[in-house]
C-alpha positions in Angstrom: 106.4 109.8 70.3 109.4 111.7 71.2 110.0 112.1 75.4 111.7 115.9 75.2 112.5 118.2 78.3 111.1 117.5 81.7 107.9 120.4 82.0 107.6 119.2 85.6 108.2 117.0 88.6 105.3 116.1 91.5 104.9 114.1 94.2 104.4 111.0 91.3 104.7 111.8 88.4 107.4 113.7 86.1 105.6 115.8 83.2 107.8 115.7 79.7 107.6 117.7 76.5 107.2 116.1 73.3 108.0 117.5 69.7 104.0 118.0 69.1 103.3 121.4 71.2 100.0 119.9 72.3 101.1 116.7 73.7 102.9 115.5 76.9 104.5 112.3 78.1 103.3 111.6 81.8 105.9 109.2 83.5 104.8 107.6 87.2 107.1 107.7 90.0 107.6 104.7 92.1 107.9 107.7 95.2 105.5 107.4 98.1 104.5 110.7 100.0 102.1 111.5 102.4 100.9 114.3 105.0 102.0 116.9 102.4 105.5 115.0 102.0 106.5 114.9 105.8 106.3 110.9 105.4 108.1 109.5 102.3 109.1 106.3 100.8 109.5 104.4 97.6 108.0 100.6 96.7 109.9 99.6 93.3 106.7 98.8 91.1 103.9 101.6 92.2 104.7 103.6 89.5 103.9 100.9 87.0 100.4 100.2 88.6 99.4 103.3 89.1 99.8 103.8 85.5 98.5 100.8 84.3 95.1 101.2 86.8 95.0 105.2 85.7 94.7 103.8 82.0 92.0 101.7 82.7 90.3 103.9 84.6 90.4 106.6 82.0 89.5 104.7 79.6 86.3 103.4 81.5 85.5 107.1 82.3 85.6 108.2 78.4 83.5 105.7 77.1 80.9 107.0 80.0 81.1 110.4 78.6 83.4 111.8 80.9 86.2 113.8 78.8 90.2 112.9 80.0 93.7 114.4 78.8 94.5 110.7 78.4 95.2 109.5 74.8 97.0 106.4 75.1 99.7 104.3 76.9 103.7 104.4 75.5 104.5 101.5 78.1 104.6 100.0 81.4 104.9 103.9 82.8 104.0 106.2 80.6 100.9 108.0 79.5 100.2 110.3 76.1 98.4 113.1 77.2 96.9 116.5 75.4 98.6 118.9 77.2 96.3 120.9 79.9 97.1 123.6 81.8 96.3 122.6 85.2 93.4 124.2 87.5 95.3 124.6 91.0 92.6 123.1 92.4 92.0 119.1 93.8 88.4 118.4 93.7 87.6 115.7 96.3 84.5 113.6 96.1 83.5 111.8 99.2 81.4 109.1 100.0 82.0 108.3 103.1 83.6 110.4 106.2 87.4 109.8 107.0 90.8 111.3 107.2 90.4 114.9 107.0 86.9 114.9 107.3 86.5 112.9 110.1 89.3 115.3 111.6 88.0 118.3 110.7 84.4 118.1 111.4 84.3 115.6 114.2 82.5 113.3 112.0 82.8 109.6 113.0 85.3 107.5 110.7 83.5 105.1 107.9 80.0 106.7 108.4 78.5 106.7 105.0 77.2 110.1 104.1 74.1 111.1 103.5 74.8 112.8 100.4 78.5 112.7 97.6 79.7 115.5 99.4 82.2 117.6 96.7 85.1 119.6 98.4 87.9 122.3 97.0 91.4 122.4 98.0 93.6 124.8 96.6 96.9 123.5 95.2 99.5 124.9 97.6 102.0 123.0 99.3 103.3 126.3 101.4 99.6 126.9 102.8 98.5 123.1 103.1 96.2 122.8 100.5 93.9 124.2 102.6 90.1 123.6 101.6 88.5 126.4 100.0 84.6 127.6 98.4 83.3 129.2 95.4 84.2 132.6 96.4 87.9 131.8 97.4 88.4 130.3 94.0 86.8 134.0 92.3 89.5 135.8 94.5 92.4 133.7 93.8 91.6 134.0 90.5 91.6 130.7 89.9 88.3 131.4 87.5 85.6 134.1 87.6 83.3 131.9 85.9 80.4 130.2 88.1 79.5 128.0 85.6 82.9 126.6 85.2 82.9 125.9 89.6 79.7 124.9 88.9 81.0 122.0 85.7 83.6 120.9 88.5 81.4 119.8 90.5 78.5 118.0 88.8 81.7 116.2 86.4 83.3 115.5 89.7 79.3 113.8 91.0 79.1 111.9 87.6 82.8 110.6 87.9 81.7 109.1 91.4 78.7 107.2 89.8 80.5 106.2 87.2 83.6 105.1 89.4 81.3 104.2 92.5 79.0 101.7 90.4 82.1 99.7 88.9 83.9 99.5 91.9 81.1 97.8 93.3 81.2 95.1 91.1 84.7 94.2 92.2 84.0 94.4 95.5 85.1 97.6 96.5 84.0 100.7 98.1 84.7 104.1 97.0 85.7 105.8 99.8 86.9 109.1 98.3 89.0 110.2 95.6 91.0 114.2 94.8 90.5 114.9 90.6 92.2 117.4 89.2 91.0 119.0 85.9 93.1 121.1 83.4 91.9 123.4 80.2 92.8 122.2 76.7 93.6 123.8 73.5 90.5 124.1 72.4 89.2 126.1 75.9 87.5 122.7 77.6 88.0 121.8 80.9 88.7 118.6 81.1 89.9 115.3 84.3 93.9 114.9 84.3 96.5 114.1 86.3 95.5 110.4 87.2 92.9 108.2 89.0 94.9 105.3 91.3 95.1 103.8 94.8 97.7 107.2 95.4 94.4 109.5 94.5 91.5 107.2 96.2 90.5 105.2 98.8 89.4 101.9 98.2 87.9 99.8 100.8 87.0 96.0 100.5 83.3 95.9 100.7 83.1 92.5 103.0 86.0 93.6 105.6 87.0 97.4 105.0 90.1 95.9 104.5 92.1 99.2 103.1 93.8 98.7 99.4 95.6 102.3 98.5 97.7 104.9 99.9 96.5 104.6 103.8 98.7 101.2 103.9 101.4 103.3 103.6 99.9 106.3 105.6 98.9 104.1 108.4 101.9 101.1 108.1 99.0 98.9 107.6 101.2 96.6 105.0 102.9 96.0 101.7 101.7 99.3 99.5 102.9 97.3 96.3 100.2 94.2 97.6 97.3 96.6 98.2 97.3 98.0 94.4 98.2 94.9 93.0 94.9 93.5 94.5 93.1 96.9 93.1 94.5 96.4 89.4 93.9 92.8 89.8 89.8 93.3 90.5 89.6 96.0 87.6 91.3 93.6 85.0 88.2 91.2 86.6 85.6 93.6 85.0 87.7 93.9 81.7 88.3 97.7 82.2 
């Protein structure tokens, strides 16, 4: 597959054109941001693991039922995707209360919730992603449909269970996580963008040791170390 003309460039990944209309090539950035890009860095490898742990991840997730833009991996990098067009909206699943939460509501940090607890931000750098409900999402436009709010979040509660259970089996806690979901040719929304240590939180189940982006949120460590030991526990399942 052909890469063709750079669609766009985020935070961590570069989106690329290909010569079939309905395909994209998804290459992941070795870039580190944080606090809506007022901290940044770079650790020469990321890229690579979070592509290699997104692949397995999507993979898992499909053969649960759960339907991905991923179609396969071109190399250490890069993913083949369907081409979506992206809901401006990050869907965050939480298990247990930290960062924002904890911030926001006064909750204390690492209490596990009584409930998955599924949030809307809307995509917005200017604004700060700021969180956002049902009815915001009708008058941005984002959908009128309830039903498709509605899909969102019981895909977003299955994704957890599905994720949740595995990581357990490694050792791990599932923290939280942001999914984003884009619309395909054929009119189905469906999880892209990608599911890594830069997207979750992933704490080790004996000593909450922290093993994703907060090591380099927090200067708690060697980023590249943390994901290595995430990718490293998945390839223990056989993901």
């Amino acid at each position: 597959m052909q890469q063709k003309e750079l669609i766009y460039e985020g935070k961590g990944k570069k989106i690329f054109a290909t010569e079939d209309a309905n395909l994209i090539i998804a290459e992941f950035k070795d870039d580190l941001t944080a606090f809506n890009a007022q901290k940044k860095g770079n650790e020469t490898g990321k890229g690579a693991l979070n592509c290699k742990i997104s692949s397995l991840l999507f993979e898992l997730l499909e053969k649960n039922g759960i339907k991905t833009h991923y179609k396969k991996t071109l190399d250490s990098t890069h993913l083949l995707c369907d081409k979506v067009r992206i809901l401006p909206i990050e869907v965050v699943v939480r298990n247990v209360a930290t960062g924002s939460l904890s911030k926001r509501l006064g909750i204390k940090d690492g209490l596990e919730l009584p409930f998955v607890l599924v949030e809307f931000y809307y995509k917005d750098d200017v604004l700060g992603d700021p969180i956002i409900n049902d009815e915001h999402c009708k008058i941005l436009n984002i959908t009128q449909k309830q039903e498709d709010l509605d899909f969102l979040k019981s895909q977003a509660r299955k994704i957890n269970t599905i994720l949740k259970d595995f990581f357990i089996k490694v050792n791990l806690r599932l923290i939280d996580f942001k999914l984003e979901f884009g619309i395909n040719k054929e009119n189905q929304i469906v999880l892209a963008d990608e599911i890594s240590p830069d997207s979750c939180r992933f704490w080790d189940k004996d000593t909450n040791e922290k093993l994703d982006k907060d090591v380099f949120r927090q200067n708690l460590g060697n980023v590249k170390v943390a994901y290595e030991e995430v990718l490293k526990r998945i390839l223990s399942q056989g993901a």
